[in-house]
C-alpha positions in Angstrom: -103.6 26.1 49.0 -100.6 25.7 46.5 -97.2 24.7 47.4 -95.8 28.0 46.6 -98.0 29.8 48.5 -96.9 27.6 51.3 -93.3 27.5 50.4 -92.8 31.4 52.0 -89.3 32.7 53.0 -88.6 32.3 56.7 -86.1 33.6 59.6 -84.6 30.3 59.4 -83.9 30.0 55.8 -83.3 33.6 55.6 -80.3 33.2 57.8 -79.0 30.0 56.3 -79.0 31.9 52.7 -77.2 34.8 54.2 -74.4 32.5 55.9 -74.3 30.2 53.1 -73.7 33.7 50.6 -71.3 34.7 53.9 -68.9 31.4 53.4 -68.5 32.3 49.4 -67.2 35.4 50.0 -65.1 35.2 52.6 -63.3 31.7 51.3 -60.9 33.7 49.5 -59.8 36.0 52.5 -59.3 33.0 54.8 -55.7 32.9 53.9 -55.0 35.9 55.2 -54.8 34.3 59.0 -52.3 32.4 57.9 -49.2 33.7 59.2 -49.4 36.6 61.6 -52.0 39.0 62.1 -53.9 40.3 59.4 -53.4 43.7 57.8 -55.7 46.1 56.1 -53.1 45.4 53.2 -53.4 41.6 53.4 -57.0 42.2 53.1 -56.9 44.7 50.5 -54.4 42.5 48.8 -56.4 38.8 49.0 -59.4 40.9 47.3 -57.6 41.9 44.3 -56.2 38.5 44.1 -59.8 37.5 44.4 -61.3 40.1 41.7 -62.3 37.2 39.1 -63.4 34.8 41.9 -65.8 37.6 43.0 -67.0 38.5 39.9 -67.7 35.0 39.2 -69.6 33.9 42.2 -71.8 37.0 42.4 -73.4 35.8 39.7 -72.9 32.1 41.6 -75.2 33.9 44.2 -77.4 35.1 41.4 -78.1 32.0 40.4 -78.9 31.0 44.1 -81.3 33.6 44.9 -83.4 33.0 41.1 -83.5 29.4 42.3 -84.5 29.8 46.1 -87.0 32.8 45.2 -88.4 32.0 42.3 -87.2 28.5 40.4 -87.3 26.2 43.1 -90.6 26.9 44.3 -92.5 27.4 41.4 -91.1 24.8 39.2 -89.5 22.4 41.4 -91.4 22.2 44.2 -94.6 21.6 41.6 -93.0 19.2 40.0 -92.6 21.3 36.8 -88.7 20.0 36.5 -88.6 20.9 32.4 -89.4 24.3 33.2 -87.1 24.1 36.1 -84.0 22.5 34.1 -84.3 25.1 30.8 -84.5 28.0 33.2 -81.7 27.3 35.3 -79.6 26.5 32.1 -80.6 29.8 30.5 -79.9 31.6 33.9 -76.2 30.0 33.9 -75.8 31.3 30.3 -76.9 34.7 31.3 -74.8 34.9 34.1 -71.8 33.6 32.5 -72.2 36.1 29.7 -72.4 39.2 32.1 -69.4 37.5 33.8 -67.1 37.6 30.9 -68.3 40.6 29.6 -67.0 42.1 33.3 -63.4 40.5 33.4 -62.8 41.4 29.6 -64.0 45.4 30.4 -61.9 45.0 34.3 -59.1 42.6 32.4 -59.4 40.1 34.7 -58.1 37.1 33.8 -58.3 33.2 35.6 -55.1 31.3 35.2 -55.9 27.9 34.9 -53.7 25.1 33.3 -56.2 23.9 31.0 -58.6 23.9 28.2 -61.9 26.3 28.4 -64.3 23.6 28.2 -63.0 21.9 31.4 -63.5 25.8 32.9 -67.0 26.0 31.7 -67.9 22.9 32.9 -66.9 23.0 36.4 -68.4 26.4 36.3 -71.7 24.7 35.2 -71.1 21.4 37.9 -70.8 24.3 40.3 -73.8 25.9 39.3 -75.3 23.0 39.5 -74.4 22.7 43.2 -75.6 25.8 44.1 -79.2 25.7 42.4 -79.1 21.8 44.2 -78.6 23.5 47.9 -81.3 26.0 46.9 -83.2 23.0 46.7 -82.1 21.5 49.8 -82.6 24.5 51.8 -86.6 25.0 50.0 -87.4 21.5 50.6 -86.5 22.1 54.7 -88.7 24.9 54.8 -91.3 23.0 53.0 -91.1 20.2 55.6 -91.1 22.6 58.6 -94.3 24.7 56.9 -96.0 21.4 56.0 -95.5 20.4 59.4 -96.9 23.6 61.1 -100.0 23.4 58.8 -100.3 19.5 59.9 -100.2 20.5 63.4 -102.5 23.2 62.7 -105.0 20.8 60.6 -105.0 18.6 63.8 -105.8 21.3 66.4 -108.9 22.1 64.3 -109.9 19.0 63.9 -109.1 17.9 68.1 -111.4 21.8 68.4 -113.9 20.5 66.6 -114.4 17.2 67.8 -114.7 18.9 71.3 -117.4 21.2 70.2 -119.4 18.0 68.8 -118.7 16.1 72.1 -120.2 18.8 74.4 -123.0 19.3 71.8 -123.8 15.6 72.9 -122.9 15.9 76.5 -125.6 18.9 76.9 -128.6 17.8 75.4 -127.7 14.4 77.2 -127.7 15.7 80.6 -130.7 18.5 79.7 -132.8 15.2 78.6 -131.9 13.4 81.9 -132.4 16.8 84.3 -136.1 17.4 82.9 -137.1 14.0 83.1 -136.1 14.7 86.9 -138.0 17.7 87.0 -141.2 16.3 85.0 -141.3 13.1 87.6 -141.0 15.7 90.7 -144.3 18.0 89.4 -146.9 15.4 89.7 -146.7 15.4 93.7 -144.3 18.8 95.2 -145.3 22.1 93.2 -143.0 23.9 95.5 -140.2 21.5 95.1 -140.5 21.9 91.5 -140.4 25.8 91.2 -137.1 25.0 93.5 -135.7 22.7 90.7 -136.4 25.1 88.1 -134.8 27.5 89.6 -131.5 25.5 90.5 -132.1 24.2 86.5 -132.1 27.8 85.4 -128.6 28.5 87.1 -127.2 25.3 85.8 -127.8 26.0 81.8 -127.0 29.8 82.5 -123.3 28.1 82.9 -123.8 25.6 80.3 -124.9 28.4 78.1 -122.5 30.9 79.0 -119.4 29.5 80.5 -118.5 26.3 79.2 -118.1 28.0 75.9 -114.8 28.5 76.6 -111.9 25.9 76.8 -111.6 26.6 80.5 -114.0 27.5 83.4 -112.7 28.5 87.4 -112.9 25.3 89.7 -115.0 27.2 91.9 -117.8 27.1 88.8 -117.9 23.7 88.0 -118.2 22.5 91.3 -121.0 25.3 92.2 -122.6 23.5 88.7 -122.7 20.1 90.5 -123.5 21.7 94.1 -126.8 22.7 92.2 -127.5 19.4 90.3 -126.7 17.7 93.7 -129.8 19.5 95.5 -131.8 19.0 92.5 -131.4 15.5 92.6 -132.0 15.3 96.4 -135.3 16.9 95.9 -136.3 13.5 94.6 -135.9 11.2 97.1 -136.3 10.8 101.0 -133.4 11.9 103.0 -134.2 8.8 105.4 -133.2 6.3 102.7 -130.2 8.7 100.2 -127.4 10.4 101.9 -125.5 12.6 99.6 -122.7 14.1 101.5 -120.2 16.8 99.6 -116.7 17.6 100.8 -114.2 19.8 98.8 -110.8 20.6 100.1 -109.3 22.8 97.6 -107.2 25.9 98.5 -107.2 27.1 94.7 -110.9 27.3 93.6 -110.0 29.9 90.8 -107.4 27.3 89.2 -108.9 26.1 85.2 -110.6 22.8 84.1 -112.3 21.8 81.2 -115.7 22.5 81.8 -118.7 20.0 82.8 -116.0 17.4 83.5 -117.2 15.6 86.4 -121.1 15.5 86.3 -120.8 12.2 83.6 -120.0 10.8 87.2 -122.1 12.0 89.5 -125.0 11.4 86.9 -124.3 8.2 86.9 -123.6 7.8 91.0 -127.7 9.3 91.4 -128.7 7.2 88.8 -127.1 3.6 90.1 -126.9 4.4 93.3 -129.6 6.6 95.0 -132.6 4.9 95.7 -136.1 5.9 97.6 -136.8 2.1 98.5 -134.0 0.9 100.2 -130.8 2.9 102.2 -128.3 4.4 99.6 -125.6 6.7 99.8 -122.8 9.2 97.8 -120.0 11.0 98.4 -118.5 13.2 96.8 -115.0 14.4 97.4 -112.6 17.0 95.7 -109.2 17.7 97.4 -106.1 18.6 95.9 -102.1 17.4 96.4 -98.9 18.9 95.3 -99.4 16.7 91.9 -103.3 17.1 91.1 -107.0 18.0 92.2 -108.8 14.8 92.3 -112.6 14.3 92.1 -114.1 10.9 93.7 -117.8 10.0 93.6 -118.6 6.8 95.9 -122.2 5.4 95.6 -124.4 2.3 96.8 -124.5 0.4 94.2 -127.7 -1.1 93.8 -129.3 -4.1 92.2 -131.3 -3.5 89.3 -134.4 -3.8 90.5 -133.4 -1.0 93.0 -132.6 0.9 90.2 -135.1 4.3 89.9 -134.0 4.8 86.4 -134.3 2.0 84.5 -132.5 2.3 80.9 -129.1 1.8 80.5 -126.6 3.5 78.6 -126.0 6.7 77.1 -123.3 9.2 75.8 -122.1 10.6 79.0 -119.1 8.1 79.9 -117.9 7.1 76.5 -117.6 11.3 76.0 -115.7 11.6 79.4 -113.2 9.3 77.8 -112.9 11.1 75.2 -112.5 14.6 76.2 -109.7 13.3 78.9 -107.7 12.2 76.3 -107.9 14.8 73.6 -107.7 17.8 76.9 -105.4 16.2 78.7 -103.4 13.2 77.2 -101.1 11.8 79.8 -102.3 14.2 82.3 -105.1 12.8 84.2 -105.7 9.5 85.8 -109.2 8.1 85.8 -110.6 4.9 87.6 -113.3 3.0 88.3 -114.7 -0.2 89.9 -116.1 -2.0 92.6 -114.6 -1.1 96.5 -115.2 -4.4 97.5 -117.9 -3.1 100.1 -120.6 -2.9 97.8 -120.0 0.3 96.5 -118.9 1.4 93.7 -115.8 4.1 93.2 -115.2 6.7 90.7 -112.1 9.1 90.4 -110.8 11.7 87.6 -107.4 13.1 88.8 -105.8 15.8 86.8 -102.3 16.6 87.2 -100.6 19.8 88.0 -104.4 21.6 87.6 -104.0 23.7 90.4 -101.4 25.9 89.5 -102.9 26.9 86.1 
């Protein structure tokens, strides 16, 4: 995109042209509120005064709008300042020609004690002025235009780095779900044809719904309510409890979409075990300030440990989308409880009320 297709006429500029024309042609007139109350005389009277002052700035105001509409942009603004210079000169000659063609046809005459080049040239140094606050008032709108399509670069690029995150986050948890699933057929068919069906609601809303920015509370946490009993189907409920408690009044308020299962993924996998006694909790309540989300697992040794490689994309992309959906909004912690558990918490600010 050029500069002078950027450089396009706005409200803004539009209004400071119009009161900058305004101030030229009423300077003469200010006199009249002087002394006493103006008069439709002392009006009529201060214009003919005026004549040659208006005929001389209307071309002034000319030579403003060539420069803002067409010189400034296309030459200046480009960096074309020869072409710029030579056609401002040859608009002041124009301009000064119809101008003195117009007070020797009206006889108009300026009285001024001195010679005609000093005339000419603070005609010219005044031209000059005016083709210089053309500039001034172009190179604001440029700024302000080059700033909008800045801001608009950087929403794109923040859009599409989303997009790639929750390309990464899906697959990721699809990987880790079917492993679940796969591990679960050898010994419970009917426990299986349970999972799939639980799996086949959860990807309907990872299909469907999280392709939008925001998704209803209510659906998200119905998404983890259904990974939650898929998971249990995996281990004995004498040795995992997995307790769920949500205490939200607003279940239709927005979030950004597969927020919280990083966490819970990671709860399962660190902290639910079919060998020794684990357990997690899950909590979601909501305050006057935010909805808050806590996970609380066992956290186990590693031999303890059903799933046992490390790593993945699930928490570094939790950090990531925080900060680019809600930068300064959300609070997120983690760490040790000091009872052997281990804590997790996203808390999003003001979330309730949108």
């Amino acid at each position: 995109m050029d500069e002078y297709t950027i450089l396009k006429t706005t409200r803004g500029q539009q209004i400071l042209g119009f009161v900058f024309i305004l101030v030229i042609l009423a300077a003469p007139l200010i006199g009249v509120f002087g002394d006493g109350a103006p008069t439709a005389e002392r009006f009529v009277a201060a214009f003919y005064d005026s004549r040659f002052y208006y005929s001389t700035n209307l071309m002034t105001i000319l030579t403003f709008c060539v420069a803002y509409d067409i010189t400034v942009p296309r030459y200046f603004m480009c960096r074309k300042y020869a072409k710029f210079f030579a056609i401002t000169f040859v608009v002041f000659l124009i301009s000064e020609c119809i101008v003195s063609y117009i007070n020797s046809k009206m006889g108009w005459k300026f009285v001024f004690n001195g010679t005609g080049l000093i005339v000419v040239l603070i005609k010219l140094l005044s031209n000059i002025l005016v083709v210089f606050v053309a500039v001034g008032f172009r190179a604001l709108q440029a700024n302000t235009e080059l700033k909008k399509e800045v801001l608009e670069r950087r929403n794109f690029q923040i859009q599409a780095e989303l997009e790639q995150l929750k390309s990464q986050l899906n697959p990721h948890f699809l990987f880790n779900t079917l492993n679940n699933i796969s591990s679960l057929s050898t010994f419970d068919t009917d426990a299986t044809q349970l999972s799939i069906s639980k799996l086949s609601d959860m990807l309907r809303y990872v299909i469907y719904d999280t392709t939008s920015p925001r998704v209803e509370l209510k659906k998200e946490i119905d998404f983890i309510m259904n990974y939650v009993d898929l998971m249990k189907l995996r281990y004995d409920e004498s040795t995992l409890s997995v307790n769920v408690s949500v205490n939200v009044a607003n279940m239709q308020c927005k979030i950004a979409p597969m927020l919280y299962i990083s966490i819970v993924e990671n709860a399962f996998k660190y902290g639910a075990s079919s060998k020794v006694n684990s357990s997690i909790d899950i909590d979601v309540s909501e305050d006057d300030l935010a909805i808050t989300f806590v996970v609380t697992n066992t956290l186990l040794k590693d031999s303890e440990v059903n799933n046992a490689h490390k790593g993945g994309v699930g928490i570094s992309n939790l950090k990531k989308r925080l900060d680019i959906i809600y930068p300064g909004c959300y609070e997120y912690t983690y760490g040790l409880t000091g009872d052997g558990k281990y804590r997790a918490s996203i808390k999003l600010f003001n979330q309730k009320k949108i």
